[in-house]
C-alpha positions as CSV (number, residue, x, y, z in Angstrom):
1,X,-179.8,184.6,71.8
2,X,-179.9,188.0,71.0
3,X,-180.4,190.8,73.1
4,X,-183.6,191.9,70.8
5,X,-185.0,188.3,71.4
6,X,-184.8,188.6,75.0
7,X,-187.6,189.4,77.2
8,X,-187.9,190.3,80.6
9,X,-190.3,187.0,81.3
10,X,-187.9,184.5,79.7
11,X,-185.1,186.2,82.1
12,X,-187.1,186.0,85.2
13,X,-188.6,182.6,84.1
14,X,-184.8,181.4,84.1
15,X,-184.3,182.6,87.2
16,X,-187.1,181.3,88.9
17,X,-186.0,178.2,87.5
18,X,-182.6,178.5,88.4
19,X,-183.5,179.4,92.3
20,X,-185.6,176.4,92.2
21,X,-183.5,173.7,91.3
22,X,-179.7,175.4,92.8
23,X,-181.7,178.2,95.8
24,X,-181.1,181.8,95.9
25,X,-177.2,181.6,96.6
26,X,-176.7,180.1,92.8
27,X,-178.5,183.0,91.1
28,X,-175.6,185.4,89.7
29,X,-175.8,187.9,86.4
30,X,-173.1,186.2,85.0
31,X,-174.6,182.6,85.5
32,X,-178.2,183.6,84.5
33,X,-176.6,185.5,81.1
34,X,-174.4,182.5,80.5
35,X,-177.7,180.2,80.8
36,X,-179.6,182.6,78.3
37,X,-176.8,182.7,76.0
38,X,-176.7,186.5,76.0
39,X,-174.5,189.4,77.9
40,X,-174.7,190.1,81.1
41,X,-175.4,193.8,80.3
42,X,-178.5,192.4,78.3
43,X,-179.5,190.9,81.6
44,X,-179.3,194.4,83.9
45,X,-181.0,196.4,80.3
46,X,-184.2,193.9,81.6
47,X,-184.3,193.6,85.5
48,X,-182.0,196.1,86.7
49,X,-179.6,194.4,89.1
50,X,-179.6,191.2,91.4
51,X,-181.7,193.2,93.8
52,X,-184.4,194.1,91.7
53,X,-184.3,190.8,90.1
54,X,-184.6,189.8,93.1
55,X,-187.7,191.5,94.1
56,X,-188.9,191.2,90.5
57,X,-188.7,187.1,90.9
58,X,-190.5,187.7,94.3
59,X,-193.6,189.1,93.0
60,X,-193.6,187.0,89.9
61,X,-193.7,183.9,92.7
62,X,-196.6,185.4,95.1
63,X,-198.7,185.6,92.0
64,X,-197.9,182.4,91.0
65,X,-198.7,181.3,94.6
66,X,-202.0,183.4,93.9
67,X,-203.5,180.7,91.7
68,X,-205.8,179.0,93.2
69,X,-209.1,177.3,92.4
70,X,-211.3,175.5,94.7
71,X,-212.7,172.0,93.4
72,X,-215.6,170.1,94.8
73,X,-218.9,170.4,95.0
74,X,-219.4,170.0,99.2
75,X,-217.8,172.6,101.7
76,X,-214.7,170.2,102.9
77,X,-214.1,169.2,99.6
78,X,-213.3,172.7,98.4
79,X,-211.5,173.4,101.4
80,X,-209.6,170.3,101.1
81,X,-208.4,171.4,97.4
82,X,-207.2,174.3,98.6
83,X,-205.0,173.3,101.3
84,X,-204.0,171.0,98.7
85,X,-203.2,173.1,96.2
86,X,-201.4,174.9,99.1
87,X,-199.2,172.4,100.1
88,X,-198.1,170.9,96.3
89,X,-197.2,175.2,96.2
90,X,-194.9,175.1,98.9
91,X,-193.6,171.6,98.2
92,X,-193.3,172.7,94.9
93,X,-190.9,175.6,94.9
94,X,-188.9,175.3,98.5
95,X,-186.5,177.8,97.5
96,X,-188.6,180.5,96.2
97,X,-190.9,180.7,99.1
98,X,-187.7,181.1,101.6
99,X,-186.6,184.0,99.7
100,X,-190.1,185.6,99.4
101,X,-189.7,184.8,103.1
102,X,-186.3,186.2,103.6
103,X,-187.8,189.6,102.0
104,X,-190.6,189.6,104.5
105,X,-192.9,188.9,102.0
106,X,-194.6,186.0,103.8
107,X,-198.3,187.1,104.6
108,X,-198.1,188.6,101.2
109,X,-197.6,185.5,99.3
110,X,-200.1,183.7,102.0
111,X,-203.4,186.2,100.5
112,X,-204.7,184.5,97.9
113,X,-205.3,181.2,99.5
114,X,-206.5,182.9,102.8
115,X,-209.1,184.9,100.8
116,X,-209.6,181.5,99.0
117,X,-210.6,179.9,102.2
118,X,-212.9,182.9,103.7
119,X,-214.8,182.6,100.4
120,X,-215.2,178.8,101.7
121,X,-215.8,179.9,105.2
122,X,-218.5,182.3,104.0
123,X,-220.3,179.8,102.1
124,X,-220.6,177.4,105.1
125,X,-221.5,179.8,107.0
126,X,-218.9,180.9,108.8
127,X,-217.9,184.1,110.2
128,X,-216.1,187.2,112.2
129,X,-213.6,185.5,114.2
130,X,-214.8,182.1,114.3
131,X,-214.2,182.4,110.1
132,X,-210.6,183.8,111.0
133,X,-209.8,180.8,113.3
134,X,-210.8,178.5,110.1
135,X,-209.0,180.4,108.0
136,X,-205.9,179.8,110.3
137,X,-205.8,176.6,111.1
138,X,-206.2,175.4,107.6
139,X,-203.0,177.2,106.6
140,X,-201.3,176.4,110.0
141,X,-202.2,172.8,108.9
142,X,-200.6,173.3,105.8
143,X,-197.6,174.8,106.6
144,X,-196.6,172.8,109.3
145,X,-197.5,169.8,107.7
146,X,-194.5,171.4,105.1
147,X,-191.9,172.0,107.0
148,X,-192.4,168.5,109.4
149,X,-191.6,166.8,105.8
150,X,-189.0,169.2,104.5
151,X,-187.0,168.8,108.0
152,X,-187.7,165.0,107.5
153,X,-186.2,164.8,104.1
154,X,-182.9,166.7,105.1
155,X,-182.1,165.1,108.4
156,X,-179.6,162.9,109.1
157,X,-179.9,159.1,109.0
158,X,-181.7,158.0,112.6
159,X,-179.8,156.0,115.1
160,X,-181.7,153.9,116.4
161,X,-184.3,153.7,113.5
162,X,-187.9,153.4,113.7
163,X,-187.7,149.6,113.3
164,X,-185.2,149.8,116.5
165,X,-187.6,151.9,118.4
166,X,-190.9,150.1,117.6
167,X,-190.2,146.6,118.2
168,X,-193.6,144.4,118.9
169,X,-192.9,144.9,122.9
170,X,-192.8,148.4,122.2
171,X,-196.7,149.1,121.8
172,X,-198.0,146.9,124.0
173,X,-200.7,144.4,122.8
174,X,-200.5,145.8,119.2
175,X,-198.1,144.5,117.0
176,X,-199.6,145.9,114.0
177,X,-199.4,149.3,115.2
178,X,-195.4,148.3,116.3
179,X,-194.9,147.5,112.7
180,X,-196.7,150.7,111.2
181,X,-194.8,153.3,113.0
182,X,-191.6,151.3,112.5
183,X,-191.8,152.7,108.7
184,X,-191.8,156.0,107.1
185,X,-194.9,158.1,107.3
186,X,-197.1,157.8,104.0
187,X,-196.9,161.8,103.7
188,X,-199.3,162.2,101.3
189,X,-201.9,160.1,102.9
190,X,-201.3,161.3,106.4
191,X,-201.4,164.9,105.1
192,X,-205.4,164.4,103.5
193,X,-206.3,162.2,106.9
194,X,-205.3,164.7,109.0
195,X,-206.6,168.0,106.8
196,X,-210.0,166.2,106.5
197,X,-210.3,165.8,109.9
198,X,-209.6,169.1,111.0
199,X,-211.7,171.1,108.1
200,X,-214.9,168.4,109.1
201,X,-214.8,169.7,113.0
202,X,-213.8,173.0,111.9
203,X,-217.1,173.0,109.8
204,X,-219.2,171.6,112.0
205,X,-218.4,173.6,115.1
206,X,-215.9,171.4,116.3
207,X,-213.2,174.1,116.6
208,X,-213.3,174.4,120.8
Protein backbone atom coordinates (compact mmCIF):
# COMPACT_ATOMS: atom_id res chain seq x y z
CA UNK A 1 0.00 0.00 0.00
CA UNK A 2 1.21 3.27 -0.64
CA UNK A 3 2.05 5.84 1.59
CA UNK A 4 -0.58 8.26 -0.39
CA UNK A 5 -3.24 5.50 0.18
CA UNK A 6 -2.71 5.44 3.76
CA UNK A 7 -4.85 7.14 6.25
CA UNK A 8 -4.48 7.88 9.76
CA UNK A 9 -7.95 5.71 10.53
CA UNK A 10 -6.85 2.64 8.59
CA UNK A 11 -3.48 2.83 10.78
CA UNK A 12 -5.19 3.22 14.03
CA UNK A 13 -7.95 0.86 12.94
CA UNK A 14 -5.01 -1.74 12.58
CA UNK A 15 -3.85 -1.11 15.64
CA UNK A 16 -6.85 -1.24 17.55
CA UNK A 17 -7.18 -4.46 15.93
CA UNK A 18 -3.91 -5.62 16.51
CA UNK A 19 -4.08 -4.70 20.53
CA UNK A 20 -7.27 -6.64 20.54
CA UNK A 21 -6.53 -9.85 19.31
CA UNK A 22 -2.20 -9.95 20.46
CA UNK A 23 -2.70 -6.86 23.78
CA UNK A 24 -0.72 -3.75 23.93
CA UNK A 25 2.80 -5.54 24.32
CA UNK A 26 2.42 -6.87 20.42
CA UNK A 27 1.80 -3.34 18.99
CA UNK A 28 5.41 -2.23 17.45
CA UNK A 29 6.02 0.33 14.28
CA UNK A 30 7.62 -2.18 12.54
CA UNK A 31 4.87 -4.93 13.06
CA UNK A 32 1.90 -2.50 12.40
CA UNK A 33 3.89 -1.11 9.01
CA UNK A 34 4.59 -4.70 8.05
CA UNK A 35 0.74 -5.49 8.61
CA UNK A 36 -0.26 -2.36 6.33
CA UNK A 37 2.19 -3.26 3.83
CA UNK A 38 3.86 0.19 3.96
CA UNK A 39 7.17 1.80 5.74
CA UNK A 40 7.50 2.35 9.01
CA UNK A 41 8.33 5.99 8.41
CA UNK A 42 4.77 6.16 6.66
CA UNK A 43 3.50 4.93 9.92
CA UNK A 44 5.30 7.83 12.38
CA UNK A 45 4.26 10.64 9.01
CA UNK A 46 0.42 9.54 10.53
CA UNK A 47 0.53 8.99 14.34
CA UNK A 48 3.73 10.28 15.41
CA UNK A 49 5.35 7.66 17.57
CA UNK A 50 4.24 4.55 19.67
CA UNK A 51 3.31 7.02 22.36
CA UNK A 52 1.10 9.12 20.58
CA UNK A 53 -0.32 6.15 18.84
CA UNK A 54 -0.78 5.12 21.78
CA UNK A 55 -2.85 7.85 23.17
CA UNK A 56 -4.35 8.41 19.65
CA UNK A 57 -5.74 4.52 19.94
CA UNK A 58 -6.95 5.53 23.50
CA UNK A 59 -9.32 8.18 22.54
CA UNK A 60 -10.38 6.44 19.37
CA UNK A 61 -11.51 3.50 22.00
CA UNK A 62 -13.34 5.84 24.72
CA UNK A 63 -15.42 7.06 21.82
CA UNK A 64 -16.07 3.92 20.68
CA UNK A 65 -17.05 2.98 24.30
CA UNK A 66 -19.22 6.25 24.00
CA UNK A 67 -21.82 4.55 21.81
CA UNK A 68 -24.49 3.82 23.43
CA UNK A 69 -28.27 3.65 22.92
CA UNK A 70 -30.81 2.71 25.33
CA UNK A 71 -33.59 0.22 24.06
CA UNK A 72 -36.97 -0.40 25.66
CA UNK A 73 -39.80 1.17 26.11
CA UNK A 74 -40.11 0.68 30.37
CA UNK A 75 -37.41 2.20 32.77
CA UNK A 76 -35.55 -1.27 33.64
CA UNK A 77 -35.58 -2.22 30.20
CA UNK A 78 -33.58 0.76 29.11
CA UNK A 79 -31.40 0.40 31.89
CA UNK A 80 -31.02 -3.16 31.31
CA UNK A 81 -29.64 -2.37 27.58
CA UNK A 82 -27.35 -0.28 28.78
CA UNK A 83 -25.51 -2.26 31.23
CA UNK A 84 -25.69 -4.56 28.47
CA UNK A 85 -24.35 -2.81 26.01
CA UNK A 86 -21.78 -2.14 28.76
CA UNK A 87 -20.73 -5.31 29.44
CA UNK A 88 -20.57 -6.84 25.52
CA UNK A 89 -18.05 -3.28 25.54
CA UNK A 90 -15.76 -4.55 27.98
CA UNK A 91 -16.06 -8.15 27.02
CA UNK A 92 -15.54 -7.07 23.77
CA UNK A 93 -12.18 -5.35 23.62
CA UNK A 94 -10.22 -6.71 27.02
CA UNK A 95 -7.09 -5.33 25.87
CA UNK A 96 -8.06 -1.91 24.88
CA UNK A 97 -9.79 -1.08 28.02
CA UNK A 98 -6.56 -2.17 30.18
CA UNK A 99 -4.57 0.21 28.32
CA UNK A 100 -7.11 3.03 28.42
CA UNK A 101 -6.80 1.88 32.05
CA UNK A 102 -3.12 1.81 32.28
CA UNK A 103 -3.18 5.58 30.94
CA UNK A 104 -5.55 6.58 33.69
CA UNK A 105 -8.12 7.07 31.37
CA UNK A 106 -10.70 4.95 33.26
CA UNK A 107 -13.58 7.41 34.45
CA UNK A 108 -12.99 8.91 31.10
CA UNK A 109 -13.92 6.05 29.03
CA UNK A 110 -16.80 5.23 31.86
CA UNK A 111 -18.86 8.91 30.83
CA UNK A 112 -20.94 8.12 28.30
CA UNK A 113 -22.69 5.20 29.78
CA UNK A 114 -22.90 7.02 33.27
CA UNK A 115 -24.59 10.05 31.53
CA UNK A 116 -26.50 7.25 29.72
CA UNK A 117 -27.87 5.92 32.91
CA UNK A 118 -28.65 9.48 34.74
CA UNK A 119 -30.69 10.25 31.56
CA UNK A 120 -32.50 6.83 32.74
CA UNK A 121 -32.42 7.78 36.40
CA UNK A 122 -33.92 11.18 35.51
CA UNK A 123 -36.73 9.80 33.68
CA UNK A 124 -37.79 7.45 36.57
CA UNK A 125 -37.52 9.89 38.68
CA UNK A 126 -34.56 9.68 40.26
CA UNK A 127 -32.26 12.16 41.70
CA UNK A 128 -29.20 14.05 43.62
CA UNK A 129 -27.50 11.42 45.33
CA UNK A 130 -29.96 8.73 45.44
CA UNK A 131 -29.63 9.06 41.23
CA UNK A 132 -25.66 8.85 41.83
CA UNK A 133 -26.03 5.61 43.88
CA UNK A 134 -28.10 4.18 40.77
CA UNK A 135 -25.80 5.35 38.51
CA UNK A 136 -23.11 3.37 40.52
CA UNK A 137 -24.22 0.36 41.22
CA UNK A 138 -25.34 -0.38 37.65
CA UNK A 139 -21.76 0.10 36.43
CA UNK A 140 -20.28 -1.62 39.63
CA UNK A 141 -22.71 -4.42 38.56
CA UNK A 142 -21.28 -4.39 35.26
CA UNK A 143 -17.84 -4.31 35.88
CA UNK A 144 -17.58 -6.72 38.42
CA UNK A 145 -19.72 -8.91 36.78
CA UNK A 146 -16.52 -8.51 33.96
CA UNK A 147 -13.80 -9.17 35.64
CA UNK A 148 -15.52 -12.35 37.92
CA UNK A 149 -15.66 -13.93 34.20
CA UNK A 150 -12.41 -12.68 32.74
CA UNK A 151 -10.52 -14.14 36.01
CA UNK A 152 -12.74 -17.25 35.44
CA UNK A 153 -11.67 -17.78 31.95
CA UNK A 154 -7.85 -17.49 32.73
CA UNK A 155 -7.52 -19.52 35.89
CA UNK A 156 -6.09 -22.62 36.25
CA UNK A 157 -7.94 -25.90 35.99
CA UNK A 158 -9.76 -26.45 39.73
CA UNK A 159 -8.75 -29.24 41.92
CA UNK A 160 -11.22 -30.43 43.32
CA UNK A 161 -13.85 -29.40 40.71
CA UNK A 162 -17.25 -28.18 41.24
CA UNK A 163 -18.66 -31.78 40.64
CA UNK A 164 -16.06 -32.78 43.61
CA UNK A 165 -17.21 -30.09 45.82
CA UNK A 166 -21.04 -30.32 45.19
CA UNK A 167 -21.80 -33.86 45.62
CA UNK A 168 -25.70 -34.51 46.59
CA UNK A 169 -24.65 -34.60 50.55
CA UNK A 170 -23.19 -31.45 49.98
CA UNK A 171 -26.42 -29.19 49.88
CA UNK A 172 -28.40 -30.78 52.18
CA UNK A 173 -31.90 -31.95 51.06
CA UNK A 174 -31.47 -30.45 47.58
CA UNK A 175 -29.97 -32.50 45.13
CA UNK A 176 -30.94 -30.36 42.27
CA UNK A 177 -29.24 -27.45 43.56
CA UNK A 178 -26.00 -30.07 44.30
CA UNK A 179 -26.07 -30.71 40.62
CA UNK A 180 -26.51 -26.97 39.47
CA UNK A 181 -23.62 -25.45 41.13
CA UNK A 182 -21.55 -28.57 40.33
CA UNK A 183 -21.40 -26.99 36.59
CA UNK A 184 -20.20 -23.78 35.09
CA UNK A 185 -22.18 -20.63 35.70
CA UNK A 186 -24.45 -19.80 32.62
CA UNK A 187 -22.68 -16.19 32.41
CA UNK A 188 -24.92 -14.71 30.29
CA UNK A 189 -27.95 -15.66 32.01
CA UNK A 190 -26.75 -15.04 35.49
CA UNK A 191 -25.44 -11.65 34.33
CA UNK A 192 -29.40 -10.44 33.14
CA UNK A 193 -30.86 -12.32 36.49
CA UNK A 194 -28.76 -10.53 38.57
CA UNK A 195 -28.79 -6.89 36.68
CA UNK A 196 -32.65 -7.07 36.55
CA UNK A 197 -32.84 -7.61 40.00
CA UNK A 198 -30.73 -4.94 41.13
CA UNK A 199 -32.08 -2.10 38.50
CA UNK A 200 -36.04 -3.27 39.77
CA UNK A 201 -35.12 -2.43 43.62
CA UNK A 202 -32.90 0.20 42.61
CA UNK A 203 -36.07 1.75 40.79
CA UNK A 204 -38.40 1.07 43.14
CA UNK A 205 -36.68 2.39 46.25
CA UNK A 206 -35.19 -0.67 47.11
CA UNK A 207 -31.61 0.66 47.28
CA UNK A 208 -31.34 0.64 51.46
Amino acid sequence: MARGALSREEVLAAAAELVKRQGPGALTMRGLAAGLGTAVTSIYWHVGGREALLDALVERTVADLGEIRPRGRTPEQRVVSVARALRRQLRDHPHLVALVHERGLTDRMFLPAQQALVREAHAAGLRGGRAAEFVRAVQFQVVGHVLVERNRERAPAQHPGGEELWRAEAAGDDPALARALSRPPAADRLFMTSVRALVRGLLAGDGG
